[in-house]
ROROKOL-164200 format. One record per atom (N, C-alpha, C): residue number from 0; residue in three letters; atom name; x, y, z. Coordinates in steps of 0.2 Angstrom, whole numbers. Atoms other than C-alpha are relative to their C-alpha. Last residue first. Layout:
NODE   resi   resn   name      xx      yy      zz
NODE    NUM    Ala     CA       X       Y       Z
...
# end
This chain:
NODE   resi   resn   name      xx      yy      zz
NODE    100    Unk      N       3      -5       5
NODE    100    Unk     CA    -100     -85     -58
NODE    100    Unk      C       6       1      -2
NODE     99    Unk      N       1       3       8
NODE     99    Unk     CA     -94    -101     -49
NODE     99    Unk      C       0       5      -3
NODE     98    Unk      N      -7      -1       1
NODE     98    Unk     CA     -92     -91     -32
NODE     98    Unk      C       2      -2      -7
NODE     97    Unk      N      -5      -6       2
NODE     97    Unk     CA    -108     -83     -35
NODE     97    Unk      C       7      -4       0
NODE     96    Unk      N      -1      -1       6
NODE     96    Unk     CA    -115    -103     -35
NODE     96    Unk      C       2       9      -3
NODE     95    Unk      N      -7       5       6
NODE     95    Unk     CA    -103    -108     -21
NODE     95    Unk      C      -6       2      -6
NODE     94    Unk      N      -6      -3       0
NODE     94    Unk     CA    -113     -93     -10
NODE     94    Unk      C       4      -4      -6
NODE     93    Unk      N       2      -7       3
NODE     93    Unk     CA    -131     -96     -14
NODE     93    Unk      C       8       1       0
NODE     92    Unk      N       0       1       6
NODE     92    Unk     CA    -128    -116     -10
NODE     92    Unk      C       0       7      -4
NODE     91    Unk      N      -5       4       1
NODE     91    Unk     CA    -122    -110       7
NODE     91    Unk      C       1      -2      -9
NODE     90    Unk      N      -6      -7       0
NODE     90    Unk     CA    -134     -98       9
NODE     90    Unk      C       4      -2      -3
NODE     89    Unk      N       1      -4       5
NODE     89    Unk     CA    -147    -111       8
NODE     89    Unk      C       5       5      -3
NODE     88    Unk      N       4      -4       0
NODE     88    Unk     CA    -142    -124      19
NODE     88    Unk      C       1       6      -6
NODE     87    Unk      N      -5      -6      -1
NODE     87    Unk     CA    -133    -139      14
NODE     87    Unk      C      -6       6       0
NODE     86    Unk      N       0      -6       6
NODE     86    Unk     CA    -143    -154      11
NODE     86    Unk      C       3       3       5
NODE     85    Unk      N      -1       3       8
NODE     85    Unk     CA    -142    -170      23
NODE     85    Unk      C       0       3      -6
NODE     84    Unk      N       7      -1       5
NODE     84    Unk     CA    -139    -161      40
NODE     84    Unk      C       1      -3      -6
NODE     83    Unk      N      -2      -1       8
NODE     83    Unk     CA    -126    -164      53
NODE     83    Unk      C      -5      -2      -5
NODE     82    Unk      N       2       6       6
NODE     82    Unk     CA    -133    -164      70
NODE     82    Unk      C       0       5      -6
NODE     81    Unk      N      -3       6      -2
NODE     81    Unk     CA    -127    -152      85
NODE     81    Unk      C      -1      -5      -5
NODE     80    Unk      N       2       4      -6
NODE     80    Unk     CA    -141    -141      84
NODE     80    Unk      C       6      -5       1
NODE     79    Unk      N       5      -5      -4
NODE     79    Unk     CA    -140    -139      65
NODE     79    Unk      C      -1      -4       7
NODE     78    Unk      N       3       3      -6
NODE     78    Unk     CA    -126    -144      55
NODE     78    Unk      C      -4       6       3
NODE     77    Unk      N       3      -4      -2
NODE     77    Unk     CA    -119    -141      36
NODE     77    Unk      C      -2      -3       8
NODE     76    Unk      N       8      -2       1
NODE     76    Unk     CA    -106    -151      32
NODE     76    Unk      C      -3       3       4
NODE     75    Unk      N       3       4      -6
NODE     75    Unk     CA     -88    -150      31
NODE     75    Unk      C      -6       1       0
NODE     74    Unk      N      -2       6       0
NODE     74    Unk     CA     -78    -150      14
NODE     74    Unk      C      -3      -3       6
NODE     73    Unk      N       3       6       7
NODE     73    Unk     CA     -78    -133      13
NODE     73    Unk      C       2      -5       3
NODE     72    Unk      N      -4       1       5
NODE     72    Unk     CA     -75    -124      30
NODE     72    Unk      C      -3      -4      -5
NODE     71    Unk      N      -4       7       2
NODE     71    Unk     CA     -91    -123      42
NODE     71    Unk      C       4       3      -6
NODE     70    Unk      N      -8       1      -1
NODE     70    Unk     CA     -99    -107      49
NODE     70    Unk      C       3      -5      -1
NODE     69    Unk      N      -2       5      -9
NODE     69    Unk     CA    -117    -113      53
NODE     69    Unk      C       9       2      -2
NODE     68    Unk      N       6       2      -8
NODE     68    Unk     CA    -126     -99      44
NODE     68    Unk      C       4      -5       5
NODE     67    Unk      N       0      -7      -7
NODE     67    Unk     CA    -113     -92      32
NODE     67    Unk      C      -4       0       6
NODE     66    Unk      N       4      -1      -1
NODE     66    Unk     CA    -107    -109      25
NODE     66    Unk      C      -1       3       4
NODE     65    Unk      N       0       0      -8
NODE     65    Unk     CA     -92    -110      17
NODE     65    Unk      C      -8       4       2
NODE     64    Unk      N       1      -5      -6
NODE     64    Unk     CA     -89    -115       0
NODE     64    Unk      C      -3       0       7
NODE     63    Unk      N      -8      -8       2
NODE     63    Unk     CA     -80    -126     -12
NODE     63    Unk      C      -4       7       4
NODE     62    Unk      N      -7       1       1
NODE     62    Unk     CA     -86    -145      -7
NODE     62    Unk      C       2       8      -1
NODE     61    Unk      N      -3       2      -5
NODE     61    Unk     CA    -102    -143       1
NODE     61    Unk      C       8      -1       0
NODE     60    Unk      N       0      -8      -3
NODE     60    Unk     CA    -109    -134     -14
NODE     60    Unk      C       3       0       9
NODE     59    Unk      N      -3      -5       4
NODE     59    Unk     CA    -105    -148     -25
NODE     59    Unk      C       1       6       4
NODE     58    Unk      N      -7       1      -2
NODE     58    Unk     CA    -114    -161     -14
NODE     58    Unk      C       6       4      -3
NODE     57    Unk      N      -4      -2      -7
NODE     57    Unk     CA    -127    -149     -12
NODE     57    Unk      C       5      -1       2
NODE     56    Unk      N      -1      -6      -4
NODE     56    Unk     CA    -131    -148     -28
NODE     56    Unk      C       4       0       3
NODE     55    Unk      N      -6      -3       6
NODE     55    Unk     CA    -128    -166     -33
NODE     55    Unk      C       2       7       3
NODE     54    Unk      N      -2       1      -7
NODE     54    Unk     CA    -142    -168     -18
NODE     54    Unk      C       6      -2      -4
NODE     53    Unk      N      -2      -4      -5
NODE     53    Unk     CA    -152    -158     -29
NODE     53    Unk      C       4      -1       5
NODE     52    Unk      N       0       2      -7
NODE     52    Unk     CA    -148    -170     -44
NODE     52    Unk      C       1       7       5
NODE     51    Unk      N      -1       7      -7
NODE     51    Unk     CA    -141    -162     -57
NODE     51    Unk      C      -6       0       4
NODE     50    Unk      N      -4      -5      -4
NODE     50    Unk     CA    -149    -152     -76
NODE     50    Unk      C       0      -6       5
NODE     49    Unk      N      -2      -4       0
NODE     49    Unk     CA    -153    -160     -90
NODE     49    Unk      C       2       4       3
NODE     48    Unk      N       3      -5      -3
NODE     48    Unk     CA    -157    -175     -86
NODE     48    Unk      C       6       4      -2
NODE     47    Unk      N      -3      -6      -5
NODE     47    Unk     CA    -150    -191     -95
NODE     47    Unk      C      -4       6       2
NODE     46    Unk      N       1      -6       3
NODE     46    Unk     CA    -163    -205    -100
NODE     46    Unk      C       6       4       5
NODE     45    Unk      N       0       1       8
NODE     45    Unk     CA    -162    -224     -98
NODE     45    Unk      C       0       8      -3
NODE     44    Unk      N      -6       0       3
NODE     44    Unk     CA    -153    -226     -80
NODE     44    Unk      C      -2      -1      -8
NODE     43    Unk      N      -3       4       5
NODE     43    Unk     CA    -170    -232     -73
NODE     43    Unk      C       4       1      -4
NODE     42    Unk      N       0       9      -2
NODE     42    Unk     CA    -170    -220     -62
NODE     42    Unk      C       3      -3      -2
NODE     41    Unk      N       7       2       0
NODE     41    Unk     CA    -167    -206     -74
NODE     41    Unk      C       2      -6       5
NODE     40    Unk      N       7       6       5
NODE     40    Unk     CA    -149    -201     -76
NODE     40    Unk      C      -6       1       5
NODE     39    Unk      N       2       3      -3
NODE     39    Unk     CA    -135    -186     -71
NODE     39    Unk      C      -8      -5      -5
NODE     38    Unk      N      10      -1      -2
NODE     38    Unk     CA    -125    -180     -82
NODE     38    Unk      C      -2      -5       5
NODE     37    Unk      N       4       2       5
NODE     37    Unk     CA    -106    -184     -83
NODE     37    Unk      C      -8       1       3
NODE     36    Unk      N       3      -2       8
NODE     36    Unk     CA     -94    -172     -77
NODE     36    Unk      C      -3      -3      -4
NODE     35    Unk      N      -2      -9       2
NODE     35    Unk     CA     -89    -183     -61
NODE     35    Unk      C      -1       2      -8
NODE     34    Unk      N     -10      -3      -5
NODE     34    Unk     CA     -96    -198     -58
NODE     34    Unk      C      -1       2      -3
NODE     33    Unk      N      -6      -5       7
NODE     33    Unk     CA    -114    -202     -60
NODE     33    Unk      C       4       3       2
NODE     32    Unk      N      -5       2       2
NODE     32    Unk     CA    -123    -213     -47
NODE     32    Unk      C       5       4      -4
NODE     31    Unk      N       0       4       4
NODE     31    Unk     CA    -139    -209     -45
NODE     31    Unk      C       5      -3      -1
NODE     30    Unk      N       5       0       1
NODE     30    Unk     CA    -142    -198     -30
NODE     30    Unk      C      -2      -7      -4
NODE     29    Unk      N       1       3      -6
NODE     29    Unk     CA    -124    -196     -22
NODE     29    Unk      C      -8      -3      -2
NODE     28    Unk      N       9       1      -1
NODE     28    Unk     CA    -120    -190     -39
NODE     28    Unk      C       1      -4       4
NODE     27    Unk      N       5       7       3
NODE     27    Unk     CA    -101    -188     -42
NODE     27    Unk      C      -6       0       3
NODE     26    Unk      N       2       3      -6
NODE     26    Unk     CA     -94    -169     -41
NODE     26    Unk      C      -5      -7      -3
NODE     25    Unk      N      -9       3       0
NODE     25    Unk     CA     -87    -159     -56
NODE     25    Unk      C       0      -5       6
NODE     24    Unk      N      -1       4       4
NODE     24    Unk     CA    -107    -158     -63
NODE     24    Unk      C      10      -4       2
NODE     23    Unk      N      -1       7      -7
NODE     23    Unk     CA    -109    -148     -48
NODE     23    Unk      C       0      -6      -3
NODE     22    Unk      N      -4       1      -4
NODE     22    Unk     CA    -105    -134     -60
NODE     22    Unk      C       0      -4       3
NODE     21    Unk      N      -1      -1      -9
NODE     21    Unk     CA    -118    -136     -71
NODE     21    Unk      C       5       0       2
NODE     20    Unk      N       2       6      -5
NODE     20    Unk     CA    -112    -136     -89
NODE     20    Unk      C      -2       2       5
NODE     19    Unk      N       1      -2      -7
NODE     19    Unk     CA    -108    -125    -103
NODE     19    Unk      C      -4      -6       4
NODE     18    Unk      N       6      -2       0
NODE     18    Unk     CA    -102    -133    -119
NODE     18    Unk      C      -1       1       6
NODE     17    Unk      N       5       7      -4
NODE     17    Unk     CA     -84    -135    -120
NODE     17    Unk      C      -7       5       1
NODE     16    Unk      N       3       2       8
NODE     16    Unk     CA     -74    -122    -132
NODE     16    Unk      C      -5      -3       4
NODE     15    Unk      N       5      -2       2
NODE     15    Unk     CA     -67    -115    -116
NODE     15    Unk      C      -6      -1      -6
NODE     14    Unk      N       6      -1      -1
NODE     14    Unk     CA     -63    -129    -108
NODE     14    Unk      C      -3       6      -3
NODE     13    Unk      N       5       5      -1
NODE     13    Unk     CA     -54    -135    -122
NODE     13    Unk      C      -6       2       4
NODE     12    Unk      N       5       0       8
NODE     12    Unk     CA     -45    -121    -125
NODE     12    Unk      C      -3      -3       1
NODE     11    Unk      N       2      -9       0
NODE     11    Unk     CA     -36    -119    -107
NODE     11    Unk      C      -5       1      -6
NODE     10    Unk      N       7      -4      -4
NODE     10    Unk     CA     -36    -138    -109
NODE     10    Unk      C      -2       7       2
NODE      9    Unk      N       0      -4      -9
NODE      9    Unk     CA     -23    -135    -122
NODE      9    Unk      C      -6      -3       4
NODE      8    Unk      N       3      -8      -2
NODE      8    Unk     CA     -30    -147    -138
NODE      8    Unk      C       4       3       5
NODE      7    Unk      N       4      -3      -6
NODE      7    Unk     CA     -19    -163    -140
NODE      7    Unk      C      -2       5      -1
NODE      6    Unk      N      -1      -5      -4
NODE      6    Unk     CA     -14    -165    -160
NODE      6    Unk      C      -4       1       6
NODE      5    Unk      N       4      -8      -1
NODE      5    Unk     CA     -21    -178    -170
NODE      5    Unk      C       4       3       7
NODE      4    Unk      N       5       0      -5
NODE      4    Unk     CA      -9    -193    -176
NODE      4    Unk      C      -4       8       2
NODE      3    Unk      N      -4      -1      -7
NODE      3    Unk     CA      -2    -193    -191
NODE      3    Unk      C      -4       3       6
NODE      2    Unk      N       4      -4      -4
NODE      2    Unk     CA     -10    -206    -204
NODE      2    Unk      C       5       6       4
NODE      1    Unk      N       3      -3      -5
NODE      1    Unk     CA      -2    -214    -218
NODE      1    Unk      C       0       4       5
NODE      0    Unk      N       0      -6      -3
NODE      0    Unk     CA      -2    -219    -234
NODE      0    Unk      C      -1       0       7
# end
């Protein structure tokens, strides 16, 4: 007897059947490592965390919106003074998570 193969899903199905995630989960972790859509870990790379990395965040929140305080396009980081900042200002992360909603 045999088998026939299974049937791809749509991804228009797919995502919506998928378990709800962070959003900054589609960006790799600058903090631990974790590429895209997988959890972030524990140090020690023995436990997953429930929720990313803040500096996941921001790498998420840097890539799809724009920042109402320093005026930057996605993809360019926040700056102050002249000097580019290592988190994203507040606004900025408040905007890419309305723009997720």
């Amino acid at each position: 007897m045999t088998r026939k193969p299974a049937a791809q899903m749509p991804a228009e199905i797919r995502d919506l059947l998928r378990a709800k995630q962070h959003p900054a989960r589609a960006v790799d972790c600058p903090h631990c490592g974790a590429v895209a859509h997988r959890p972030c870990r524990s140090q020690s790379k023995t436990r997953m965390l429930p929720q990313p990395h803040p500096s996941r965040v921001s790498a998420w929140a840097r890539t799809v919106a724009v920042c109402p305080a320093c005026q930057v396009e996605p993809a360019v980081p926040c700056h102050a003074d002249g000097r580019e900042l290592p988190v994203v200002h507040p606004q900025r992360q408040t905007e890419a998570e309305r723009w997720a909603a």
